[in-house]
Each structure stands twice: as C-alpha cells, then as structure tokens.
N, C-alpha and C positions, 0 to 999 in steps of 0.2 A: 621563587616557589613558595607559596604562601598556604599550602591545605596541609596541615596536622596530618590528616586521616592518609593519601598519601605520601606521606614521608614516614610515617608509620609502618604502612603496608610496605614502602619500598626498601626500608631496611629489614624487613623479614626475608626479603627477595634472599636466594642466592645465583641471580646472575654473576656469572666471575667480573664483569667492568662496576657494578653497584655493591656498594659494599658496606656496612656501618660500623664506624669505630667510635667509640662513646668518647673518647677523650684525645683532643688534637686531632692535629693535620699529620697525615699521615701517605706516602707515595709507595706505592708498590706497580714493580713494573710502565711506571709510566701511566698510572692509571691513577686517576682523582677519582676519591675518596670521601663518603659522606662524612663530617666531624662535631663533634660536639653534641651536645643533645638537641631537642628537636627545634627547641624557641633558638637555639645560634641557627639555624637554617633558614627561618624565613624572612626571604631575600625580598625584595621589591623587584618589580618587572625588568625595572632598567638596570639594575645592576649586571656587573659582567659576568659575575658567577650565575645568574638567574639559568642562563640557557649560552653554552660554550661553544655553539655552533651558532654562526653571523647570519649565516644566508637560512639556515633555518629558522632563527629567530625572524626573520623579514617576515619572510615568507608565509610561517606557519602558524599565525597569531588564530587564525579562525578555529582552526584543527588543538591546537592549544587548548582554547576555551571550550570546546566541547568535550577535550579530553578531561577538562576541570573539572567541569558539570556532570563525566561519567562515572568519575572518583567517587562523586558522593554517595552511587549507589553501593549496595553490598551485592559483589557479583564474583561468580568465579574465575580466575585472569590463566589464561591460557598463551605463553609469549611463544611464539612460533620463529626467531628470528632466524635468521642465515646469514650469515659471514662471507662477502663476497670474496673472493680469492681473484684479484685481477689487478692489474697496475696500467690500466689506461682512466682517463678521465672521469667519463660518465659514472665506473660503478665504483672507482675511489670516491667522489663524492657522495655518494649513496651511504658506503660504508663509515665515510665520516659523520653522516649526518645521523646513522643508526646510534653508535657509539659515542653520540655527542663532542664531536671532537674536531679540533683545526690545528693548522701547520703554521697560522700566521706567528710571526714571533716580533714584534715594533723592537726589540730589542738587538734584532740581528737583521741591520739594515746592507751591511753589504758585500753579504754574499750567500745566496739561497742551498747551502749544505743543506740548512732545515726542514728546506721544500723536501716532498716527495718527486720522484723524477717518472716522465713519460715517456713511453717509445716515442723516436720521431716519428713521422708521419699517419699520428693517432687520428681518428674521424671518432671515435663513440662521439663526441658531440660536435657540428659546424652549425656554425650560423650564417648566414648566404643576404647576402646586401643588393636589392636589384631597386630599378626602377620606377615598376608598376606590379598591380596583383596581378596584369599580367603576363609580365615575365617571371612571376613568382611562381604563376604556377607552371610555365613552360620549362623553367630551372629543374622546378619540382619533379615534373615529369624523367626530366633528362638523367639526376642524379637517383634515380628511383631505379631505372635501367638498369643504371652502373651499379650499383645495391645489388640486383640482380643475378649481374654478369657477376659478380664477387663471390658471392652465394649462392652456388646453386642449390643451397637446402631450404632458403629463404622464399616465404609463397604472399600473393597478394594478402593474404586474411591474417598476414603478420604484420602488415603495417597499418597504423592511423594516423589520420592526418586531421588534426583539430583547427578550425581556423576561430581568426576572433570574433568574425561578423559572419557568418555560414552563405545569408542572404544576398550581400553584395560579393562574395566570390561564387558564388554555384554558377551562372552563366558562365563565367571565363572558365571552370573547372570542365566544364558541361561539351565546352567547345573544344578545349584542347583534350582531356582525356576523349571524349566522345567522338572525338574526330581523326584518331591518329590511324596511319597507317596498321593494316591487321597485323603484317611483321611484329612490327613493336606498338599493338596493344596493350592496355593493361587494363585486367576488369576492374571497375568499380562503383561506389555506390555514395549514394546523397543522406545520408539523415538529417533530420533536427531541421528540415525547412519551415519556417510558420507556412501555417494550410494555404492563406491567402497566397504566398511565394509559389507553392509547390502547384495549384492548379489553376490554368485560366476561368476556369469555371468560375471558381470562387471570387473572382475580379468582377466578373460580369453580371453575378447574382448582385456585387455589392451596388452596380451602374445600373441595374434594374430600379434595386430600390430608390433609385434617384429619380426617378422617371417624374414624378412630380413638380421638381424642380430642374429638369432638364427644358435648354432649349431644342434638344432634338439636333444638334446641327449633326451636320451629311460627314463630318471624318468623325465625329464619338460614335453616331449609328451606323455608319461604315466597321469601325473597330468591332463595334460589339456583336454584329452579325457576322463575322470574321474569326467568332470566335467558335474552334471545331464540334463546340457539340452541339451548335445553335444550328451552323450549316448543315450538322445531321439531321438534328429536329424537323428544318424544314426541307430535306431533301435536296438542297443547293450544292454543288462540287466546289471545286475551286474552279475550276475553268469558268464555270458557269459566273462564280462569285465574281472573277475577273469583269466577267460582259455586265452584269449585275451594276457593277461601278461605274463601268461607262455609260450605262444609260442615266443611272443617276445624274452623274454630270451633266450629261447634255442633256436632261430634260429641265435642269435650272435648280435641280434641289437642294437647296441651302443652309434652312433653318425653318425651325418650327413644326409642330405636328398637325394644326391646321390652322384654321384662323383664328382658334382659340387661346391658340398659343402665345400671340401678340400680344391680347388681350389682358393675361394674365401677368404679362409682363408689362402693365400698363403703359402699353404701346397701341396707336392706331390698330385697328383691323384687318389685317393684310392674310388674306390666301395665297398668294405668288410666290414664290421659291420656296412653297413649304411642301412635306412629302404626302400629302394629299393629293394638291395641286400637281407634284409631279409625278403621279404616279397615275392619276387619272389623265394625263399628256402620252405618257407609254402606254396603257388599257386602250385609248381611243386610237392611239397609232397603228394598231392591230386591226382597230374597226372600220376606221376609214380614211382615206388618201388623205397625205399633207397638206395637198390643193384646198381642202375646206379647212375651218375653223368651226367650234361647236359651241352658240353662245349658251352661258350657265349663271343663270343671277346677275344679268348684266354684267357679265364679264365671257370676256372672248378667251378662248383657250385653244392652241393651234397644238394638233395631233403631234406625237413624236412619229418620226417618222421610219427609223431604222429597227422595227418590230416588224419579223412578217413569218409564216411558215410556221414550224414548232415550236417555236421562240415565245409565243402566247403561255405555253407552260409554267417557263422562266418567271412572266409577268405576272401569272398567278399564284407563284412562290414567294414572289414579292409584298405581292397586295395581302397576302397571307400574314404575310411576318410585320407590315404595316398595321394590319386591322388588331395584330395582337397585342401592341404596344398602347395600342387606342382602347381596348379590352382593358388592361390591367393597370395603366396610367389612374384608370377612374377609381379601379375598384382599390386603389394604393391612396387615395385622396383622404379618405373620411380616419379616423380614431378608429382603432376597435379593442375588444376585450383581447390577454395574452392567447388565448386556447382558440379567437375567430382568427386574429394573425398566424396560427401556427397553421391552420385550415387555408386560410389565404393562400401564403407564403408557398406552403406545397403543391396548390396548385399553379401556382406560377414558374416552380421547378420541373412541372412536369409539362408546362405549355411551350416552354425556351428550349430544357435540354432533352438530347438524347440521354437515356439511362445503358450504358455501357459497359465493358471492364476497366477503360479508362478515368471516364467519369465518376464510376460506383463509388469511390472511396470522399470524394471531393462531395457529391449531394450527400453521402452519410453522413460529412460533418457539418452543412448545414440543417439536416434536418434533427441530428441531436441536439444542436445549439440550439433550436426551437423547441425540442421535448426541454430541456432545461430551464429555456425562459418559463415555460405552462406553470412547471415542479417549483424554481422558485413563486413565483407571486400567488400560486394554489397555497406554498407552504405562509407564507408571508398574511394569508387573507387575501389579495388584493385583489379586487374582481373592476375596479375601473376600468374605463377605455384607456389606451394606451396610445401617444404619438407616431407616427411613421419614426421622426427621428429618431426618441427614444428607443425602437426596435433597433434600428438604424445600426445607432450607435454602439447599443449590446451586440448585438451579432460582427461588428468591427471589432469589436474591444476580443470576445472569442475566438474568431478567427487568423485575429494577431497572436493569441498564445498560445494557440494548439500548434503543435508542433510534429509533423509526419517521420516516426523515426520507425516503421514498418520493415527496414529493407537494413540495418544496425546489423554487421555480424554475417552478414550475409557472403563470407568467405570469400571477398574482395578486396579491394583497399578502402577502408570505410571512410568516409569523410564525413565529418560533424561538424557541431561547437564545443568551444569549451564548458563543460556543462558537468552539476555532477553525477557521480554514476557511469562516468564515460572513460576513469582513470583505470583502468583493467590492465594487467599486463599485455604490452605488445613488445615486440623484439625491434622494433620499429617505433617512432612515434615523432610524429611530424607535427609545427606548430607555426602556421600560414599567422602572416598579417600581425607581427608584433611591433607595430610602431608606434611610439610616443604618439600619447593623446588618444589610443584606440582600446589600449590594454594597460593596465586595467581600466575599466570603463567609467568613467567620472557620472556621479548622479547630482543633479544639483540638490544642495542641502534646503530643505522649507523651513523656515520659520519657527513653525508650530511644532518640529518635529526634537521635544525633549530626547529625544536618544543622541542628539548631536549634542546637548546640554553635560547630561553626567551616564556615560555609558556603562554597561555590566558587563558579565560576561556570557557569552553566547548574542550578545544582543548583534543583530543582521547589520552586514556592513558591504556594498555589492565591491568595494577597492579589497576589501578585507580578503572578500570570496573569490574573486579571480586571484589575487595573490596565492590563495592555496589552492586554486586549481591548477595556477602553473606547477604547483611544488608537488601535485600529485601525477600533475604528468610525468614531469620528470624524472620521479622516481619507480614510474611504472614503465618505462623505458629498461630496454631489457639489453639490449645492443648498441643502441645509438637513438641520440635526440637529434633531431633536424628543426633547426629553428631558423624562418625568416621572414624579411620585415623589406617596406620599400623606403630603405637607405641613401638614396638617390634622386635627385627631384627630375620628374623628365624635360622640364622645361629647359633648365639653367645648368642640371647637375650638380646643383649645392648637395652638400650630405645632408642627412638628417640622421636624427639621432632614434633608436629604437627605446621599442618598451623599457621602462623603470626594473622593472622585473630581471630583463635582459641583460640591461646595465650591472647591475649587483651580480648577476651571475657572471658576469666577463671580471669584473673586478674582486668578487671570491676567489675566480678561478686562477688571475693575477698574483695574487696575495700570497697563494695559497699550494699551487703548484708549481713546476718548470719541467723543461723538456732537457730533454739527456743529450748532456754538453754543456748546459746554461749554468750549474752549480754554483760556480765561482762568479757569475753574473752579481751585479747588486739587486735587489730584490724589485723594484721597479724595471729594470732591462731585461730583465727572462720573464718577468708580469706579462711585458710589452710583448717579449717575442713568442709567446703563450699565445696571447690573444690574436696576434696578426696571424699564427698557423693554422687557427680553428675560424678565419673570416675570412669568407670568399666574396669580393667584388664582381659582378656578374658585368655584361654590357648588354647598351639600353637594348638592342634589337636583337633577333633570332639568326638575323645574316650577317653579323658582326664578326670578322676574323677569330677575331678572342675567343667566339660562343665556343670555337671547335678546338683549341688549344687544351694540351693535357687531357685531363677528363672533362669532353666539352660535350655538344651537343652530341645525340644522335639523327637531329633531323635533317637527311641528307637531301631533303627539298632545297634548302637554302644551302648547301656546299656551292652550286654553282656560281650563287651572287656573290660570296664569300672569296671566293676560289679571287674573281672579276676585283674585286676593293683589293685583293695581296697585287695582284700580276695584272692591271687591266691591260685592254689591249686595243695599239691603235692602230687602228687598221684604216688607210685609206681609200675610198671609192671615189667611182666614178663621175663629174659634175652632173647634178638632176638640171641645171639650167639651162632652159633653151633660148635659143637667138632671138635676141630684144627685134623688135618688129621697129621698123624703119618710123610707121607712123602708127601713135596710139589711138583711142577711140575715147572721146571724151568722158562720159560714162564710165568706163575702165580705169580711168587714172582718177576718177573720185572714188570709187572703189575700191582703188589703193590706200590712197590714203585716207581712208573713214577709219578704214581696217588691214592695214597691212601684212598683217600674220593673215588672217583666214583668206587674203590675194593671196599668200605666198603659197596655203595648203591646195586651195582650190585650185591653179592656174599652174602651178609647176608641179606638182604631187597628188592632183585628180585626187585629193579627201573633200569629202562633204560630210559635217559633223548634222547630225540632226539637232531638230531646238529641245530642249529639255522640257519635259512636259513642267509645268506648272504644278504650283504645290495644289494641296484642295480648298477652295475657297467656302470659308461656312458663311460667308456676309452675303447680305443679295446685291447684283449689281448694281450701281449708283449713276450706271455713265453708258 
C-alpha cells in the first residue's frame, strides 16, 4: 500500500479490525494491526503484508486500482459492511476477504486444526466438469430443479446465470430451456446478445449490402428470402416457400443475376442458370405448353412446365422479389454522401422487410446506426461520397457491439455475459463456460500499444477485468456459486483443465479450508478431500445410467434408454428368413452382391429407403 492520503484517512477509521498504533507491532485478538508511522507502511505490491488475502489479491487487482484513484478524491466514506455469520464455504470466503484475512499457515503442514471446518455435504459452491456446453447446459437445467425442489422460497428472478461467450451458448440455452416439458419448465430470458446474434434481420440487411459483390447463387438467395420478415414483405408462407424452391431448382437456377453478372465477374456472358433466365422458364410455363420452346436473342428457352392454375400468383411473388434485388443491386453500386446512404439504406429497409413487433427493434437499430453515421461526419465536416464498403464495414463494426439486453431482470432466470454492472446480488449465481483459454479472454498484445511497456494504475487490462468480474460474481452470490466448464473432451474423454480463475479458487479453497472429520488430516489431504466434495463429474450423454444417480437428472424422456444400458434385454424372435428358392435369377444374385444389405432390407424385410435429395447446387451443370 503505497498512498499516504489513505493510510492517513485509514487510521482515523474506527473500524474495530483497522486500528493504528504509532509504535510496534502489536496483536489484539487475532487482529493485525497498523504499526509504526506512516513511511514503515509503504509496502510494494508484492510484498505479503501488501494485501493478506491470496485469492483477493489475484483476483482483485482491477478494483484495487480504481479504488487507488478514488482515494485521491476528497469524499465522504460511508462503510456499510455486514459480517456474515455462517460456516459453509461460499460466505466464509466472503467474510475472509471482507476482513482481509486467511487460515493458510506454510508453517503447520500436517494437520489442518488451523483450517476452519465445513459441514459435510456443503453445496454453497460446486463446480460441475461435463463434456460439452451442451451438457452444460442440460446439467444446468437439471441441478436448477433440484435448487428448486430444496427451496421452495427460492424463485426464478433469484438466479443468474453468466456465461463466458453469451453468443455461442444462447442456441443450446434456447433449445434446452425452450424446449422442456411445461411440468418442469423454467422461465427464462437472453441478455447481452450482440444485435447482429439476436435478429435474422440484421444478418440479412448485412447480405443485402453485399449484393454488389454477390454472385447471387440459388442457396445464399434461397437463405436470404427464407428469412421471416422478407417472406412477410413479399407475402410468401412457408408452404409456398417450400414449392418456391422447387421450382427454383428445376428450372436450373444456379448462379448469377443476369448476364451481367458474368460479366462483372470477368467471365463470358452467359444467361443460363442465372435467375433471370430461370425465372422467365416458370413466367412462360404458365403461358404456354412445355411442347413449344420460345426463341429470345438467339437463344431457345424451354417453358417450366409444373406452373399452372393459381400458382401464377406464387410466380409473381417471385419475379417480385427478383426485380427487387435488380432495383437495389444498381442503386448499392455508385459512392454516395453519408445523409444520401442513410436515404438509400431506408429505403431498402423498407423494400425487403416487413415492419413488425418482431422485427421493430432489429430495423431501429439499423436505422440509428445510420442517424449516427449522418451526426458523425456532419460533426467531423465531411461531406465526401462515401464507399459501399466503408458503410459496410461501419454498420458491421455497430451491430457487433450493440448489445440487446432489453428483457435483464425480467423476474426469470436471467442469462447474460460476464460484463460489468451485472454483479448485483443474486441468491443464486451460475457461471457457464469457464474453461482454460476461454476465461479470462486473452487479447493479443500490438506492438505500438505502450500501456504493455510501463503500465499505471487504472490503465485497461481485458485478463485484468474478467478477473474482477469473476471476484464480483462471486461475492454477489448470496447462497450458492455454481460454476462450470467443459472438463472432458468428447472425443477421447481426456480432462481438461478449467479456467485460471477456477484453479486459484479450488487451490484457496484447498489451502484454506476442510470439511469436519479432515482436522487431523495433513493439509494437502483434506485440500484434496475439499475439492473432490465441491466437483461433480457429469457423463457425456443425457441417457447415461450415471445422468439419474443421486441427484441426477429429471428428464424422464431418456429413463427408458437408461433403464435399457443398466438391465438390457434379450429377447428372442421369430426367424424373418424365408426359404431360399431352389433356383435364383441372375439379375438378383448381382443384386446381391453389389449391395447386400439393401438385398437383405428390400427382399426379406419389404424396406425401401428413399434416395436422399441432393445437396443444392450453385454451379451450372457441366455434363
């Protein structure tokens, strides 16, 4: 501790743990004691007296420095502390970390009297070792239940659930919470997705602005007309979408938007399998019999022929949404000033999408990201034409860091990121996805970047800032921490080892605690038996005997396959074979053996597997 001004202020204090004695070292009650006058106090960082709590010194280096830099104002200090009164893990460390205090002793190696003792079968904290994020979250779900069933004073809008990447788990979250039986429901809710994450809109505004440099092929403009507020726009269902694709196909549509498209692609000039050409194949197939062909610039163009009845509608919904891409392709070509793109831009938002309750929030943030491109380069001067890319790239670069956290607090189980402002008290607090290499988030260091040279304090450090976001999760945990991480690899089942973060806290808690019985343990065997009571190894799948063991699963979909892997059962039946025929048929016994399985399903067990459609081809045919 090195600031005069508080250590000044802190020996005015009279908290009863802070205390100043002008002369010597002095112990009362077990309580360390400031000594000497103010120059014997300033410690260098690394010394051991600097900060007497380990895992808070780790951890809390960010919060530290800001607390440095608040010293220096003149403010009025208002200490609000609470003393927790509990002997399970979670709010013993809490309280150690309040009181700057630890039980490690290097001096009393073997036998942990010194420790603080825990009831067995403590939970305020587990850590849960599974496979993938998602059995992480299906664990998640399972032990949430049992929370539940334990508590019944305990309500969704007490628990949070932080993960490390929000982005890559929302899908598996989306599916397993989203999908569970009503029985055992649990509400919950998404924050902190980037905008681009949270809406398809926003995906397909970005694949418009590509239209310039798109080749148009038949599965990107598949996708992107597939996307629900564009099938609103142009009045298309899904049923219809469905028939929509099949004509595509069969009329040859490939690639390209017309012949110009080749073109630009400094490639011959070809019209054929581009969606011009096949889209005036299905318009004429409506018009007239397959029997004729209709010549167009020297070239022959044979009708599609599975258009007939009301279905012309269909084709006009098409050629609709053809002509439009053709419309705004051109008018995306040229440079313009920020305030004619922002004119552009919305009308292109209003040509593609429907305007919704769903979509409403999704076009309001691109159309903000364009009032702020106008407001910057109005404030800037800049009145230049401006590149598609450069738009491009701005509206990318915004729509990655806006972040939709609308639906926070919404008296569910909130799921977020780790982020701050998110450390609030919960009685619950869950922390997805801590595996080495993911948390804290490694930024590569640049060159130029003097703060990696000779750093200050407060100066941004993003290892520094997840570090103290774990340590404010932690301590805003009210009941219990749930932390977990994918421990397991699914291929092989090697371990892996979890977050740095995680690690310190198992080996604090090692050091530092035992559980009641361990006493006389040496201080590394009750560490060990500490750690092994608070880590749950999960198995890799959901119908895995294990899953239902003790407090296992609840999802009793998979009991019966479970049930099937403890006890299977062998039952025998009756032979399906029938009496080999005296004489075969030549044809038949090549048959066999080309393919002897599909002889065996077809000919003794009457299955006929259909062919699998084919993927979609964006190339034109060659052959």
């Amino acid at each position: 501790m090195k600031d005069q001004k508080t250590l000044t202020r802190m020996a005015k204090l009279s908290r009863p743990r802070i205390r100043w004695q002008g002369h010597g070292i002095e112990q009362e009650s077990g309580e360390a004691l400031l000594k000497g006058d103010i120059e014997q106090n300033l410690l260098p960082e690394s010394h051991h007296l600097a900060v007497s709590n380990n895992l808070l010194a780790s951890l809390g280096k960010q919060g530290r420095d800001n607390l440095h830099l608040l010293s220096q104002l003149e403010s009025n200090e208002v200490e609000a502390f609470v003393d927790l009164d509990s002997q399970s893990l979670l709010p013993l460390i809490q309280q150690d970390m309040l009181d700057l205090n630890q039980h490690q002793d290097d001096t009393q190696l073997n036998s942990s009297h010194h420790k603080p003792m825990l009831p067995l079968g403590d939970d305020s904290i587990s850590l849960h070792s599974c496979h993938s994020p998602t059995r992480e979250v299906e664990v998640l779900y399972d032990q949430l239940l049992h929370m539940f069933n334990a508590d019944p004073q305990l309500k969704p809008k007490d628990i949070i659930v932080m993960v490390s990447d929000i982005n890559a788990y929302a899908p598996v979250i989306q599916a397993i919470f989203g999908n569970a039986p009503f029985e055992r429901r649990i509400p919950f809710s998404i924050s902190d997705r980037t905008a681009s994450q949270e809406s398809p809109v926003l995906n397909a505004f970005m694949q418009l602005l590509n239209l310039p440099n798109s080749r148009f092929e038949r599965g990107e403009m598949l996708a992107l007309l597939e996307t629900p507020a564009i099938l609103q726009r142009f009045g298309i269902s899904e049923s219809e979408f469905d028939l929509l694709s099949l004509w595509v196909e069969e009329a040859g549509i490939r690639w390209g938007l017309d012949s110009t498209t080749s073109v630009e692609l400094e490639l011959p000039q070809i019209e054929q399998n581009t969606w011009l050409f096949g889209l005036r194949r299905i318009l004429m197939g409506y018009a007239m019999s397959a029997e004729y062909s209709f010549d167009l610039a020297d070239e022959s163009i044979a009708p599609y022929e599975q258009i007939e009845g009301l279905q012309a509608d269909l084709a006009g919904k098409l050629a609709h949404f053809v002509e439009t891409l053709i419309e705004h392709r051109a008018k995306l070509a040229n440079a313009r000033s920020a305030s004619e793109w922002q004119l552009q831009l919305n009308k292109m938002l209003g040509a593609f999408f429907e305007l919704d309750v769903d979509n409403e929030l999704a076009i309001k943030t691109i159309r903000d990201a364009l009032s702020r491109l106008v407001e910057q380069t109005s404030e800037a001067g800049f009145e230049q034409a401006i590149d598609l890319r450069v738009v491009s790239d701005y509206l990318q670069n915004k729509l990655d860091s806006t972040r939709i956290s609308q639906r926070f607090l919404a008296g569910q189980v909130n799921f977020c990121t780790l982020m701050p402002m998110r450390s609030i008290p919960f009685k619950v607090v869950c922390l997805l996805g801590m595996n080495d290499g993911a948390y804290p988030r490694n930024v590569a260091k640049e060159g130029f970047d003097l703060i990696n040279v000779k750093s200050r304090h407060g100066d941004r450090s993003r290892r520094d800032d997840d570090r103290y976001l774990f340590l404010e999760a932690m301590l805003s945990a009210q009941n219990k921490l749930y932390i977990s991480y994918v421990g397991q690899s699914i291929l092989d089942n090697t371990p892996r080892l979890p977050s740095i973060v995680v690690t310190e806290l198992l080996e604090y808690c090692a050091q530092n605690y035992c559980l009641e019985g361990d006493e006389a343990l040496p201080v590394d065997d009750s560490g060990a038996n500490l750690v092994k009571a608070i880590t749950y190894k999960h198995s890799m799948t959901p119908f895995s005997p294990n899953a239902f063991k003790q407090q296992g699963s609840f999802a009793s979909e998979w009991a019966d396959v479970a049930n099937m892997l403890v006890s299977p059962k062998h039952e025998t039946s009756e032979s399906i074979l029938t009496e080999v025929p005296a004489e075969i048929d030549l044809e038949e016994f090549i048959r066999f053996w080309a393919l002897p399985v599909k002889f065996f399903f077809n000919r003794q067990l009457d299955i006929y597997f259909e062919g699998q459609r084919e993927s979609i081809e964006d190339n034109e045919p060659l052959r």
